[in-house]
CHARMM internal coordinates of N, CA and C (Angstrom, degrees):
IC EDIT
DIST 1 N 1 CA 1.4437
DIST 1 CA 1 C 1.5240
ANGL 1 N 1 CA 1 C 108.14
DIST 1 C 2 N 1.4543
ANGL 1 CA 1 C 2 N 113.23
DIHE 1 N 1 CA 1 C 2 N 138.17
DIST 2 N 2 CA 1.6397
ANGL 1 C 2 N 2 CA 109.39
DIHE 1 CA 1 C 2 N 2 CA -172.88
DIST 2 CA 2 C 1.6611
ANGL 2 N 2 CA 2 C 97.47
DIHE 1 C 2 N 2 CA 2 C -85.71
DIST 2 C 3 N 1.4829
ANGL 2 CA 2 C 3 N 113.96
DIHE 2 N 2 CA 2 C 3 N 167.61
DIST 3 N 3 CA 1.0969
ANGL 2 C 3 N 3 CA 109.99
DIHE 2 CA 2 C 3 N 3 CA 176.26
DIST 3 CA 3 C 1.6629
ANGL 3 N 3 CA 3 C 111.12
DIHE 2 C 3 N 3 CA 3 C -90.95
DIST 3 C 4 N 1.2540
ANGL 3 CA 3 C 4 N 140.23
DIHE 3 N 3 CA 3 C 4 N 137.51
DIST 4 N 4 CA 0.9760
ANGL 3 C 4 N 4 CA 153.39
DIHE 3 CA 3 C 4 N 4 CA -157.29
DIST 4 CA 4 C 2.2524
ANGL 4 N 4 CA 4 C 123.85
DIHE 3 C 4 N 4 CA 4 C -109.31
DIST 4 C 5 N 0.7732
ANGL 4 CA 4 C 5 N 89.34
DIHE 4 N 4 CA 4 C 5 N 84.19
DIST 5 N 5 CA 1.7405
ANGL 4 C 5 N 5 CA 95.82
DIHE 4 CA 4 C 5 N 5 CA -171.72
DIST 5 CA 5 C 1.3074
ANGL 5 N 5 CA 5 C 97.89
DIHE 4 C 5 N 5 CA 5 C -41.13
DIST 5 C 6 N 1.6688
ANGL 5 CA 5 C 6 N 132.69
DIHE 5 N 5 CA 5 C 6 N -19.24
DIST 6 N 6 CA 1.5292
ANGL 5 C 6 N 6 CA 108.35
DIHE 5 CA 5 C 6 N 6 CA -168.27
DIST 6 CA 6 C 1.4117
ANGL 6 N 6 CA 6 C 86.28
DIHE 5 C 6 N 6 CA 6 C -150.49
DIST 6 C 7 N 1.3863
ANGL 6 CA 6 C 7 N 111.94
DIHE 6 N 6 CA 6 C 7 N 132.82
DIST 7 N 7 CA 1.5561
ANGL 6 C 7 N 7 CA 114.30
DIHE 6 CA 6 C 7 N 7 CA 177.71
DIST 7 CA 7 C 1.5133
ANGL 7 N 7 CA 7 C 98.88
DIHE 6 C 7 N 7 CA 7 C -130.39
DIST 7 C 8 N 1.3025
ANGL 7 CA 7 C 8 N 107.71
DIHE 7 N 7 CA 7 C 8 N 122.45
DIST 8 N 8 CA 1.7341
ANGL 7 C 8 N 8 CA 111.24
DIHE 7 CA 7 C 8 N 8 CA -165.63
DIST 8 CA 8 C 1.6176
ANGL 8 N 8 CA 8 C 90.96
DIHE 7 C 8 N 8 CA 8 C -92.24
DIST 8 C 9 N 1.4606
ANGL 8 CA 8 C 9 N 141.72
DIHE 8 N 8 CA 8 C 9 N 1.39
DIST 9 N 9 CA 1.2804
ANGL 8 C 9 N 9 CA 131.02
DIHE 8 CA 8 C 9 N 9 CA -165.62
DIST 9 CA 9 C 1.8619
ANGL 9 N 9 CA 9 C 91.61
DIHE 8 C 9 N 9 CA 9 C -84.09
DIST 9 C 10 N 1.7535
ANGL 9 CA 9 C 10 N 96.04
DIHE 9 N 9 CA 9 C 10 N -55.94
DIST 10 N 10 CA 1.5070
ANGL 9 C 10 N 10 CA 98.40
DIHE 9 CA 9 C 10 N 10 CA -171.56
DIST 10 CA 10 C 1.5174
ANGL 10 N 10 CA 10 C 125.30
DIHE 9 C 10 N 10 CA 10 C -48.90
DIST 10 C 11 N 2.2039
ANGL 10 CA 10 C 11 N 97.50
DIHE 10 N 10 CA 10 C 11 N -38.90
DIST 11 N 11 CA 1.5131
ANGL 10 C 11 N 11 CA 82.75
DIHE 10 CA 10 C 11 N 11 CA 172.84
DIST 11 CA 11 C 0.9429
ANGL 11 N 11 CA 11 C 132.23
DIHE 10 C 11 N 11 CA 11 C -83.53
DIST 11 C 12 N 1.3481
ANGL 11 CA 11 C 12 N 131.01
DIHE 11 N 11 CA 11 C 12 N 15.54
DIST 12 N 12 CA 1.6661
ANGL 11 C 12 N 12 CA 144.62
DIHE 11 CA 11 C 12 N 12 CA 165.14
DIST 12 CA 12 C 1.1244
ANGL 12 N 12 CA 12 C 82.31
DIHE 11 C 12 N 12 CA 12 C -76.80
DIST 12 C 13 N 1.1384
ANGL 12 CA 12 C 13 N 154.85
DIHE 12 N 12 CA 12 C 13 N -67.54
DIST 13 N 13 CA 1.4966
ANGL 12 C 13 N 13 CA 143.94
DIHE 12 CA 12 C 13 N 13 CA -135.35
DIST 13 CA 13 C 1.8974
ANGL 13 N 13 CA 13 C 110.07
DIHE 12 C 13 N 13 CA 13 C -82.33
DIST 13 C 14 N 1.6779
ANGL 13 CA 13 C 14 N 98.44
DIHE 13 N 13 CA 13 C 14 N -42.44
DIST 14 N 14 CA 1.8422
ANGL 13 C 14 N 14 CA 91.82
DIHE 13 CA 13 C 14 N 14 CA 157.26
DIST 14 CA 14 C 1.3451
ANGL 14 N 14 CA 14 C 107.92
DIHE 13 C 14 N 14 CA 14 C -78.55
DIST 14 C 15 N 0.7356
ANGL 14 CA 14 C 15 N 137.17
DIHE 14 N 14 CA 14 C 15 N 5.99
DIST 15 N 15 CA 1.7875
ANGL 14 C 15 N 15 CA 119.95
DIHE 14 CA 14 C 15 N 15 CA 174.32
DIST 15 CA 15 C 1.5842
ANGL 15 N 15 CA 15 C 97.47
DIHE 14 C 15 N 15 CA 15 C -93.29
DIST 15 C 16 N 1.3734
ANGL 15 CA 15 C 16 N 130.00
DIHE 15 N 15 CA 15 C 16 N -51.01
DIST 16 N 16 CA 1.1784
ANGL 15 C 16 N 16 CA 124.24
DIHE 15 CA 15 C 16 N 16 CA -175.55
DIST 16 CA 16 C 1.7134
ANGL 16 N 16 CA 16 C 107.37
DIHE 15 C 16 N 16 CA 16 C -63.35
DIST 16 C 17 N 0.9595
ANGL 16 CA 16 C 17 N 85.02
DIHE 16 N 16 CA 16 C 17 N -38.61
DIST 17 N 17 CA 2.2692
ANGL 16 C 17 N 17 CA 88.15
DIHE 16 CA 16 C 17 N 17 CA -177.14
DIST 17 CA 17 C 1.8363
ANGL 17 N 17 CA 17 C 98.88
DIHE 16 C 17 N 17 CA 17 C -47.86
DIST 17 C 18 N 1.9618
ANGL 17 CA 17 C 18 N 101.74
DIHE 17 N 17 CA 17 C 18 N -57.40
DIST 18 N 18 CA 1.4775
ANGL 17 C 18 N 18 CA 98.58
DIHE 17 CA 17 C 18 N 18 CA -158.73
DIST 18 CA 18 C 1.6348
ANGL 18 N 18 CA 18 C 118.13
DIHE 17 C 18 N 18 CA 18 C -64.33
DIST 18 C 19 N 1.6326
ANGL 18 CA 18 C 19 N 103.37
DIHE 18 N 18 CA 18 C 19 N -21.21
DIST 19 N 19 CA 1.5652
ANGL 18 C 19 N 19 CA 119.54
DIHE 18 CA 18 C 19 N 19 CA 167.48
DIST 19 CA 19 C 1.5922
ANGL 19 N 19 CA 19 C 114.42
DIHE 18 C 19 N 19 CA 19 C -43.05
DIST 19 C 20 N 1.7709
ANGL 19 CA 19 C 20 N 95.83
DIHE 19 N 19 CA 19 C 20 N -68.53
DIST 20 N 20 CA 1.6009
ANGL 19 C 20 N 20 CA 113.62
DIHE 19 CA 19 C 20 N 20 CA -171.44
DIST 20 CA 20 C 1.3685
ANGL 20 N 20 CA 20 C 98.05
DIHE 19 C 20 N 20 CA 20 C -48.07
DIST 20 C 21 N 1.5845
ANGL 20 CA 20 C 21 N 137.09
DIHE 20 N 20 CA 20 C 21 N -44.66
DIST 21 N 21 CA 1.6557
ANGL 20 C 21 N 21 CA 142.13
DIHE 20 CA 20 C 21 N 21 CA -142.63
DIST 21 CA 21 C 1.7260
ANGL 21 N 21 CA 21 C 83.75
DIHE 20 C 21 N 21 CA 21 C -92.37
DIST 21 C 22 N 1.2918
ANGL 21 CA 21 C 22 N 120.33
DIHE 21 N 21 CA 21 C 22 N -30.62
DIST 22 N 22 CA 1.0919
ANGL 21 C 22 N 22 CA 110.22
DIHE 21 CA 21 C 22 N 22 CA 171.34
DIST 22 CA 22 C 1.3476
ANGL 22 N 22 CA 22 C 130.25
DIHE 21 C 22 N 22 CA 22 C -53.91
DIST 22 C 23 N 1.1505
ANGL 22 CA 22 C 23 N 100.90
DIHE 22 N 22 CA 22 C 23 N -59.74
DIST 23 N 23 CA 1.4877
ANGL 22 C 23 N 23 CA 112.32
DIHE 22 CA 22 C 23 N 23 CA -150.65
DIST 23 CA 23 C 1.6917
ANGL 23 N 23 CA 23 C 117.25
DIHE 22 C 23 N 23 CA 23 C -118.48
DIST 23 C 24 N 1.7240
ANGL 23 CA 23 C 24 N 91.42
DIHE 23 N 23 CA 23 C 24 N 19.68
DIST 24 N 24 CA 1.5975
ANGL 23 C 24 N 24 CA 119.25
DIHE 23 CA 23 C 24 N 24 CA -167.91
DIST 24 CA 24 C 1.8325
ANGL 24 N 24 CA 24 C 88.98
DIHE 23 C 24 N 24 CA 24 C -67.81
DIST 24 C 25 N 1.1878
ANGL 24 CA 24 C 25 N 127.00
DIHE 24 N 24 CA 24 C 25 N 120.63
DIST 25 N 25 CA 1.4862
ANGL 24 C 25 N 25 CA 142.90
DIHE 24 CA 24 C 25 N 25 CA 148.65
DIST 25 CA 25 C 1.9559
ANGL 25 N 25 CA 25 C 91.27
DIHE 24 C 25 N 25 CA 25 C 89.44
DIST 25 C 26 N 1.1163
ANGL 25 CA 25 C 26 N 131.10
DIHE 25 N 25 CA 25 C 26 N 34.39
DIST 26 N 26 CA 1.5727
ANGL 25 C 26 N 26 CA 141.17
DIHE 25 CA 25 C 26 N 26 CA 153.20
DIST 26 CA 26 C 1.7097
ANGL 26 N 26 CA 26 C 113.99
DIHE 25 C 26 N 26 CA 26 C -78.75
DIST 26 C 27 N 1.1636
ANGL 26 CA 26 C 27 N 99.93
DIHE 26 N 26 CA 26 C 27 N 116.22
DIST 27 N 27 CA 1.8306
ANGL 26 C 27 N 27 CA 94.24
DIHE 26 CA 26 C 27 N 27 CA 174.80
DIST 27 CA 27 C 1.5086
ANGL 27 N 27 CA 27 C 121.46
DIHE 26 C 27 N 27 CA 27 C -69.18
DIST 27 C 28 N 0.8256
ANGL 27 CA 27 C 28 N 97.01
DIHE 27 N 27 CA 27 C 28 N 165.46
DIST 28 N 28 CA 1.8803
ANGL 27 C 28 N 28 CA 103.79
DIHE 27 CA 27 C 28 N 28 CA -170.54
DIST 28 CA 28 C 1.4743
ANGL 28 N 28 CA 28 C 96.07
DIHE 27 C 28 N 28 CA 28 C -62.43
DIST 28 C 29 N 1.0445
ANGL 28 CA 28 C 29 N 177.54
DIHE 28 N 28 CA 28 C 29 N 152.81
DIST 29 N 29 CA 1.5907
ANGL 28 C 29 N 29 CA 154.47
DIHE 28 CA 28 C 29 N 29 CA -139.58
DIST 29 CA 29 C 1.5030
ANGL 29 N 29 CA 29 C 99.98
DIHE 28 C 29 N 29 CA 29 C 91.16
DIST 29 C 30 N 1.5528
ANGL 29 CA 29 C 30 N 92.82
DIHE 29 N 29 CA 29 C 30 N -73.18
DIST 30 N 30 CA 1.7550
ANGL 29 C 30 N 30 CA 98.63
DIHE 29 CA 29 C 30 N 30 CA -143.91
DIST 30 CA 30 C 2.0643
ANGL 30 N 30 CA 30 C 87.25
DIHE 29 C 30 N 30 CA 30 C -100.68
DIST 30 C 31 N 0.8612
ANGL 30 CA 30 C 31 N 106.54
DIHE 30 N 30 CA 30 C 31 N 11.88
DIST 31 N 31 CA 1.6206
ANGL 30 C 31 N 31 CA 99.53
DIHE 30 CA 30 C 31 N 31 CA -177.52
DIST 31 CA 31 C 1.8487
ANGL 31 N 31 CA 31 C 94.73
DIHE 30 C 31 N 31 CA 31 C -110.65
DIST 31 C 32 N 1.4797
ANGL 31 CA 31 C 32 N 118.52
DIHE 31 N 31 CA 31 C 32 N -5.86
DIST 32 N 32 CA 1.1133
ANGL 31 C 32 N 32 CA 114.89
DIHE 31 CA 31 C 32 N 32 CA 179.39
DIST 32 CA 32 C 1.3766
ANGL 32 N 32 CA 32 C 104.93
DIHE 31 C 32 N 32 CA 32 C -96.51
DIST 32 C 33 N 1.4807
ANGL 32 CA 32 C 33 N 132.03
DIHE 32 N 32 CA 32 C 33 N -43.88
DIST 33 N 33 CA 1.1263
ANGL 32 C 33 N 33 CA 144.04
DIHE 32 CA 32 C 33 N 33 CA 125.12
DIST 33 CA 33 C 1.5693
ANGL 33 N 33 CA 33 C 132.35
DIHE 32 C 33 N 33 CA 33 C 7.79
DIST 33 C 34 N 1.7398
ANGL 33 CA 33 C 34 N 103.59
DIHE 33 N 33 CA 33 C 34 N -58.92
DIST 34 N 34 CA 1.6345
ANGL 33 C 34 N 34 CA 109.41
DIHE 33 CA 33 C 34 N 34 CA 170.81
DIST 34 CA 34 C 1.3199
ANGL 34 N 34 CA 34 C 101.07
DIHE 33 C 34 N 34 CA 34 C -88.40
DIST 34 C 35 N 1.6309
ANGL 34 CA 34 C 35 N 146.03
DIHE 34 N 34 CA 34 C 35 N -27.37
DIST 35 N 35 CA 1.3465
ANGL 34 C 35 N 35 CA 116.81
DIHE 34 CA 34 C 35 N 35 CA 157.70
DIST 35 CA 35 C 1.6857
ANGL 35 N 35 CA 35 C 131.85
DIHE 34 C 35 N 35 CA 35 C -73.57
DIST 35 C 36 N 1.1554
ANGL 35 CA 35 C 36 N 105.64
DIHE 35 N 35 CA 35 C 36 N 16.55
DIST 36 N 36 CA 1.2414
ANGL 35 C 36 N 36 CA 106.31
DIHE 35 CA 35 C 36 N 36 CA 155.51
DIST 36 CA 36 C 0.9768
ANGL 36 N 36 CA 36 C 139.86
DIHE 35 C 36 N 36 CA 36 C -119.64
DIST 36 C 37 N 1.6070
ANGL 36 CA 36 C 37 N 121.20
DIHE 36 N 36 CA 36 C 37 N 23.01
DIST 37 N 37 CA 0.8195
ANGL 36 C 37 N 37 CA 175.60
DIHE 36 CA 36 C 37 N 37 CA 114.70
DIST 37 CA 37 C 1.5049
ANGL 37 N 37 CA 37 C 123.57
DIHE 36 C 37 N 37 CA 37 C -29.04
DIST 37 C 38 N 1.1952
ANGL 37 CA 37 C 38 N 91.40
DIHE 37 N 37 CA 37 C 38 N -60.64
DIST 38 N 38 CA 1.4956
ANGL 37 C 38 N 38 CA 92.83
DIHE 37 CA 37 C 38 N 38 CA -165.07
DIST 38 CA 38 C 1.9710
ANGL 38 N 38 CA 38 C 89.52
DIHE 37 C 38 N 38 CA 38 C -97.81
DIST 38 C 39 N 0.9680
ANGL 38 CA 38 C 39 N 127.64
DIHE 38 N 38 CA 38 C 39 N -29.75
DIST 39 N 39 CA 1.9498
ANGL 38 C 39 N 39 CA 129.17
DIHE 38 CA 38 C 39 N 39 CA 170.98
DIST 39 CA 39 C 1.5606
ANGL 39 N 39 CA 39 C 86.90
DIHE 38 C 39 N 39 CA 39 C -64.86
DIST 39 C 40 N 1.2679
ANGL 39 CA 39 C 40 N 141.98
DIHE 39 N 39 CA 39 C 40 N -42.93
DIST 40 N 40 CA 1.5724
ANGL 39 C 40 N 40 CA 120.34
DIHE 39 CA 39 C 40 N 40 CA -154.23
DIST 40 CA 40 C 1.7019
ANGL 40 N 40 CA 40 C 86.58
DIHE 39 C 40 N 40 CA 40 C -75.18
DIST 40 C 41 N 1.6526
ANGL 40 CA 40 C 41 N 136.17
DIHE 40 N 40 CA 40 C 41 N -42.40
DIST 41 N 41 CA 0.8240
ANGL 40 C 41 N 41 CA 139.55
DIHE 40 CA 40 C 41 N 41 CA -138.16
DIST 41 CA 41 C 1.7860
ANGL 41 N 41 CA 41 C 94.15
DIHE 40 C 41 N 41 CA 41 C -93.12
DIST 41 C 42 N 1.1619
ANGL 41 CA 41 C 42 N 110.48
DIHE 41 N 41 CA 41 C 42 N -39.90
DIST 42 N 42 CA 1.7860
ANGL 41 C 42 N 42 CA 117.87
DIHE 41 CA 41 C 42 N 42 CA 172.20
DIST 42 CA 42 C 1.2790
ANGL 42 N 42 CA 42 C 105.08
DIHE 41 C 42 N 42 CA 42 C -52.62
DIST 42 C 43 N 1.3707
ANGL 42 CA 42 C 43 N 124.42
DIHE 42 N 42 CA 42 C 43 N -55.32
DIST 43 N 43 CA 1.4608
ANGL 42 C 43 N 43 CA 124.67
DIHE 42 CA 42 C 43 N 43 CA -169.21
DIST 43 CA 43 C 1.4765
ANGL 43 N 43 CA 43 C 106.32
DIHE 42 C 43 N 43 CA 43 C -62.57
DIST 43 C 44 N 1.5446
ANGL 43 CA 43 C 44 N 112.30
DIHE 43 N 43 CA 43 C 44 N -42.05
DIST 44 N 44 CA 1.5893
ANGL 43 C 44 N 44 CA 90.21
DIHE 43 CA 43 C 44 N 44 CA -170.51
DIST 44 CA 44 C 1.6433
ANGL 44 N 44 CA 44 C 106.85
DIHE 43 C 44 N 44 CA 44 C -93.91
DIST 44 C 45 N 1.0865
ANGL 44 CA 44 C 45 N 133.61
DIHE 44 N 44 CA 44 C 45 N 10.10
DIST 45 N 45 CA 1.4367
ANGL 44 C 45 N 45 CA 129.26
DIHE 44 CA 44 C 45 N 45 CA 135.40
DIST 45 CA 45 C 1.1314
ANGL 45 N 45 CA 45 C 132.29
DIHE 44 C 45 N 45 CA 45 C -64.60
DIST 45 C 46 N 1.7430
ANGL 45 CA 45 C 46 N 118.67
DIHE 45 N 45 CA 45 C 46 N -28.37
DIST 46 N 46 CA 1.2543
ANGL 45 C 46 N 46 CA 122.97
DIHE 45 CA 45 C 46 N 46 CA 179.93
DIST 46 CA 46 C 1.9481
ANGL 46 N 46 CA 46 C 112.46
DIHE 45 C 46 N 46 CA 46 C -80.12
DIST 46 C 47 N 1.6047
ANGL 46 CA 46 C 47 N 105.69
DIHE 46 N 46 CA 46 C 47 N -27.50
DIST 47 N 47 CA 1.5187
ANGL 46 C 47 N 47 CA 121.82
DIHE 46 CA 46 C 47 N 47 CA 172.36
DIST 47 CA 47 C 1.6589
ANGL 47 N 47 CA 47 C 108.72
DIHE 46 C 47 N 47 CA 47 C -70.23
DIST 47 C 48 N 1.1147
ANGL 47 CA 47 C 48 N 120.12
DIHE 47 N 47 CA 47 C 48 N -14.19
DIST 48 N 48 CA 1.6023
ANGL 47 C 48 N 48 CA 117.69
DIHE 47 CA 47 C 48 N 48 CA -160.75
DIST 48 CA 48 C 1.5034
ANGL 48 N 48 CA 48 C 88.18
DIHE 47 C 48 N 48 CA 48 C -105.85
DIST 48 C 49 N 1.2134
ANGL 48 CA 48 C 49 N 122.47
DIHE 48 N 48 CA 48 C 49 N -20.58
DIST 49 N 49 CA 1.5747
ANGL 48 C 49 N 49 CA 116.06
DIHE 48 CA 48 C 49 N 49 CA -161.81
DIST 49 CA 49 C 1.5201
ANGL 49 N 49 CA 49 C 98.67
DIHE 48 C 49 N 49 CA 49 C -88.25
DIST 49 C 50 N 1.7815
ANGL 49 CA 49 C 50 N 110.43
DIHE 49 N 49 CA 49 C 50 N -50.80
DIST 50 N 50 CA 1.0848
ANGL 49 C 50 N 50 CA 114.20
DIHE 49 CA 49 C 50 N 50 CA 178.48
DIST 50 CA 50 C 1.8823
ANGL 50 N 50 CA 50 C 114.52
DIHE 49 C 50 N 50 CA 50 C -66.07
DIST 50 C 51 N 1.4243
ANGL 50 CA 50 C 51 N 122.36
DIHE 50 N 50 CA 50 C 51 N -11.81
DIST 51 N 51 CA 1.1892
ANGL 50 C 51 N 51 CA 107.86
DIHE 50 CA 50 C 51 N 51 CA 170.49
DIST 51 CA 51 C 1.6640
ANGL 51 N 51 CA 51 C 117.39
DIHE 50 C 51 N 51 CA 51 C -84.98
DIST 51 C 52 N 1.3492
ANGL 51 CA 51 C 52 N 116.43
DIHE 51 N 51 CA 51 C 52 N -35.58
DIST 52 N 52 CA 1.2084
ANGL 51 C 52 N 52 CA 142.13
DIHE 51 CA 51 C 52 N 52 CA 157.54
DIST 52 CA 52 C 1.9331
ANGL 52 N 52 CA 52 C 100.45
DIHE 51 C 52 N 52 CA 52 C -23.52
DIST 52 C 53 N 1.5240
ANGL 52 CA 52 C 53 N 117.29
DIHE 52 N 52 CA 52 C 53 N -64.45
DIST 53 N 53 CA 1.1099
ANGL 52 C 53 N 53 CA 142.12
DIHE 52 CA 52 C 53 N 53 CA -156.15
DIST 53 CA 53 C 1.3776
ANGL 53 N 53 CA 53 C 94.07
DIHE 52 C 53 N 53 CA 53 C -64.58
DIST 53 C 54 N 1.3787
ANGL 53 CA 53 C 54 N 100.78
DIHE 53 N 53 CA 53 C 54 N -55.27
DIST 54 N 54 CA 1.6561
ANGL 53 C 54 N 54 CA 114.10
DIHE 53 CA 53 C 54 N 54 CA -172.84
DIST 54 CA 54 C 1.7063
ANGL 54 N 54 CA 54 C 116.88
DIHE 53 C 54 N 54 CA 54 C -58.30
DIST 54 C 55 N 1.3215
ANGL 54 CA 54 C 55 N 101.93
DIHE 54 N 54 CA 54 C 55 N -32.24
DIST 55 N 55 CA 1.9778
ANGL 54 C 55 N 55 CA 103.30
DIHE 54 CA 54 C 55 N 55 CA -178.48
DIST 55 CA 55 C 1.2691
ANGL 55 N 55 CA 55 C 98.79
DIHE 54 C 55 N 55 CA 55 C -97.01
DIST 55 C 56 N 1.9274
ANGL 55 CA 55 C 56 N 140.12
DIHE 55 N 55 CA 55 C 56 N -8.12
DIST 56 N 56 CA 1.2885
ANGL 55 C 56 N 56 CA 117.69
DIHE 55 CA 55 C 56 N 56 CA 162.81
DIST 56 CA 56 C 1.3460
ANGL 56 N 56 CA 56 C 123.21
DIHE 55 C 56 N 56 CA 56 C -85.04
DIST 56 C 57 N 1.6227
ANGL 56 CA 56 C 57 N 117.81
DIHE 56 N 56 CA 56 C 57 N 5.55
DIST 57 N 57 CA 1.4861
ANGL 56 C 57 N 57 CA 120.62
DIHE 56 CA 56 C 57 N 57 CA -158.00
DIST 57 CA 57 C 1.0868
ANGL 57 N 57 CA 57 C 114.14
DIHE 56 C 57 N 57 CA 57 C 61.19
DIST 57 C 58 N 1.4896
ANGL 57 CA 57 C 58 N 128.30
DIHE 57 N 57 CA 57 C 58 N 31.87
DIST 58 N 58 CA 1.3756
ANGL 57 C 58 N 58 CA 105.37
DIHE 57 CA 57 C 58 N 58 CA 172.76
DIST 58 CA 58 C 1.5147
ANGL 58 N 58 CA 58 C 122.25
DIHE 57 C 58 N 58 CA 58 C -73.52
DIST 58 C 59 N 1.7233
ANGL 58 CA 58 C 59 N 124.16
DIHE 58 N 58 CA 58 C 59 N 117.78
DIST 59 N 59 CA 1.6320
ANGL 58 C 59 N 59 CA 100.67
DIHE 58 CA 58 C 59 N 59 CA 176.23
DIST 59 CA 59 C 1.2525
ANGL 59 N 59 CA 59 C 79.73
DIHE 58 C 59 N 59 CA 59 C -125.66
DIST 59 C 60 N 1.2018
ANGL 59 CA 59 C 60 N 137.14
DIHE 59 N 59 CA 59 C 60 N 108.48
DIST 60 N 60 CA 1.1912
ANGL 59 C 60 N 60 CA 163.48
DIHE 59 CA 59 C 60 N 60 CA 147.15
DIST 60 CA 60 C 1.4783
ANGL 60 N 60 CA 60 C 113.00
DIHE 59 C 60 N 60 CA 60 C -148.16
DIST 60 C 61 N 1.2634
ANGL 60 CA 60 C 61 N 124.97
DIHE 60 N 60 CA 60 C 61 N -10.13
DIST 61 N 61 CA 2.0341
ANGL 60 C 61 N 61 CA 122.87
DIHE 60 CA 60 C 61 N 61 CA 164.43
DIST 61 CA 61 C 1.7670
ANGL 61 N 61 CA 61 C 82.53
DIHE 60 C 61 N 61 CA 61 C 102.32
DIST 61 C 62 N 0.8145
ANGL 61 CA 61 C 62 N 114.60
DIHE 61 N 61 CA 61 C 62 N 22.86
DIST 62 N 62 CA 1.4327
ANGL 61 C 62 N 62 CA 106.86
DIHE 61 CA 61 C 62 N 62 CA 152.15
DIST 62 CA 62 C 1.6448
ANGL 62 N 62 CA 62 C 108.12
DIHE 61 C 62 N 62 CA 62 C 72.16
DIST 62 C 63 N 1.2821
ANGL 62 CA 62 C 63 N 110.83
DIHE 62 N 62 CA 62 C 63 N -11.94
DIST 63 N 63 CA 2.0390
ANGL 62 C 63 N 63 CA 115.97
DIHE 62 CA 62 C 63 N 63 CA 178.68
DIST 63 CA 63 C 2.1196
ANGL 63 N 63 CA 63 C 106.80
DIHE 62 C 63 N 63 CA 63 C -26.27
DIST 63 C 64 N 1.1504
ANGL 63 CA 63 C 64 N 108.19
DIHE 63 N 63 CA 63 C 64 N -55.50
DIST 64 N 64 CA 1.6273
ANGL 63 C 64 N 64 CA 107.37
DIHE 63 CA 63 C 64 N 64 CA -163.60
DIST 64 CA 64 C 1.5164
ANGL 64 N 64 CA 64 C 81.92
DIHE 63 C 64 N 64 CA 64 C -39.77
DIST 64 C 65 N 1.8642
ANGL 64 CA 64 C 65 N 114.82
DIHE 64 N 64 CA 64 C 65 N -70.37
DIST 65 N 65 CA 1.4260
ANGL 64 C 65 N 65 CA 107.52
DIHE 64 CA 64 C 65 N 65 CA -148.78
DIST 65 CA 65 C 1.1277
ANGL 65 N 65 CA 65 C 114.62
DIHE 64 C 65 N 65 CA 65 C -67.91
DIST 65 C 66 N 1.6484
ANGL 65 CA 65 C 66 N 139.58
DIHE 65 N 65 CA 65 C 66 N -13.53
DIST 66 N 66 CA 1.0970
ANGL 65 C 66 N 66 CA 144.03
DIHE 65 CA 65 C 66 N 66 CA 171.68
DIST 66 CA 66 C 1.5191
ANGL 66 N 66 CA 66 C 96.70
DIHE 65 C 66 N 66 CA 66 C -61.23
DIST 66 C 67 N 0.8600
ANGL 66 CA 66 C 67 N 137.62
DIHE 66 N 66 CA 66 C 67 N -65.03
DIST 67 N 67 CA 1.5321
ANGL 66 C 67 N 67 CA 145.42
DIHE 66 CA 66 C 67 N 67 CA 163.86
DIST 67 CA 67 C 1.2939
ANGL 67 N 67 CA 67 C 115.30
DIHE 66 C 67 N 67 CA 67 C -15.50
DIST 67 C 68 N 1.5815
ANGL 67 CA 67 C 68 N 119.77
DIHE 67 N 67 CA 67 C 68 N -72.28
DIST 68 N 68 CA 1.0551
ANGL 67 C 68 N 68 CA 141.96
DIHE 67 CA 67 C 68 N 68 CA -143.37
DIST 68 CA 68 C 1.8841
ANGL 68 N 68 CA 68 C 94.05
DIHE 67 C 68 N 68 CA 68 C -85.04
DIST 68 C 69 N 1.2999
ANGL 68 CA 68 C 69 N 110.32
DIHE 68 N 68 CA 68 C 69 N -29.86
DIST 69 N 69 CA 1.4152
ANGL 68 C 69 N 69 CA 119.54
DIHE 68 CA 68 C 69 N 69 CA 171.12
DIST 69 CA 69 C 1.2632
ANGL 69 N 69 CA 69 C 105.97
DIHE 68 C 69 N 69 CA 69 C -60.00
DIST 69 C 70 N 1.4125
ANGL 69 CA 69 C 70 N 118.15
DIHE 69 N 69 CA 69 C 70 N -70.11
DIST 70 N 70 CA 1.0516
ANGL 69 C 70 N 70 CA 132.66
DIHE 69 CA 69 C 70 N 70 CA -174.46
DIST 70 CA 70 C 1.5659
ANGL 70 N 70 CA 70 C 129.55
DIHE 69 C 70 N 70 CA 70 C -22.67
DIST 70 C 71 N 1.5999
ANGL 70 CA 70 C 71 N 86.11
DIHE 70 N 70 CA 70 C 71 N -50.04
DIST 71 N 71 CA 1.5074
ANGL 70 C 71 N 71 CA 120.50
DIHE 70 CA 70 C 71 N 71 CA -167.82
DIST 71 CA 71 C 1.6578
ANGL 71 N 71 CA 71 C 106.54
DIHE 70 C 71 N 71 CA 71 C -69.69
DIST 71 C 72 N 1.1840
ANGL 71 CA 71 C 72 N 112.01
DIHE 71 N 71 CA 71 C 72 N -29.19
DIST 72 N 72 CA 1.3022
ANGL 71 C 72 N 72 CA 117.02
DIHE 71 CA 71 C 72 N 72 CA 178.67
DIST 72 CA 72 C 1.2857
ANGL 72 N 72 CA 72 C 120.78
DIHE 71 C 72 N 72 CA 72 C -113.44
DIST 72 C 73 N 1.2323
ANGL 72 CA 72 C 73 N 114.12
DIHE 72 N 72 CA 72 C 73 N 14.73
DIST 73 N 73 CA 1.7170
ANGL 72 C 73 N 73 CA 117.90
DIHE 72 CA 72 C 73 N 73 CA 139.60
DIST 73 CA 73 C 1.3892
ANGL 73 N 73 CA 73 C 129.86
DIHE 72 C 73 N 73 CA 73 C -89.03
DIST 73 C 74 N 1.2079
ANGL 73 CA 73 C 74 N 108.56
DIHE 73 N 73 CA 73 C 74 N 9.88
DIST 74 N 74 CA 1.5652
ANGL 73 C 74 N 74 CA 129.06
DIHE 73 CA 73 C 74 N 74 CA -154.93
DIST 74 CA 74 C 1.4839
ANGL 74 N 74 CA 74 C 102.96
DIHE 73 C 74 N 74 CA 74 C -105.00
END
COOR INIT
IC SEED 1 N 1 CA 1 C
IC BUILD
């Protein structure tokens, strides 16, 4: 098996961990509550990226900065 710089299985697996640590003992109420929350908060990251996209000219779908984000959470 080659070794792999990005394994999308594991980060499903921290995303589900940071969910559970989330929302460990939240009632069905307030766990409906933090996903809307956290979608109001996706969207306006996902609007800033695409405006971002829009004043660098990116027409390539924006990949470098998806990248370049990436790269610096890393």
């Amino acid at each position: 098996m080659k070794n792999k710089p990005f394994d999308c299985v594991e980060m499903k697996r921290r995303g589900a961990r940071r969910v559970q640590e989330a929302t460990a003992g939240m009632t069905l109420t307030e766990k409906v509550e933090y996903w809307r929350q956290r979608d109001a908060q996706f969207r306006r990251e996902q609007e800033a990226l695409v405006a971002r996209q829009a004043g660098s000219g990116a027409a390539t779908g924006g990949d470098d900065v998806i990248d370049a984000e990436f790269e610096e959470k890393r």
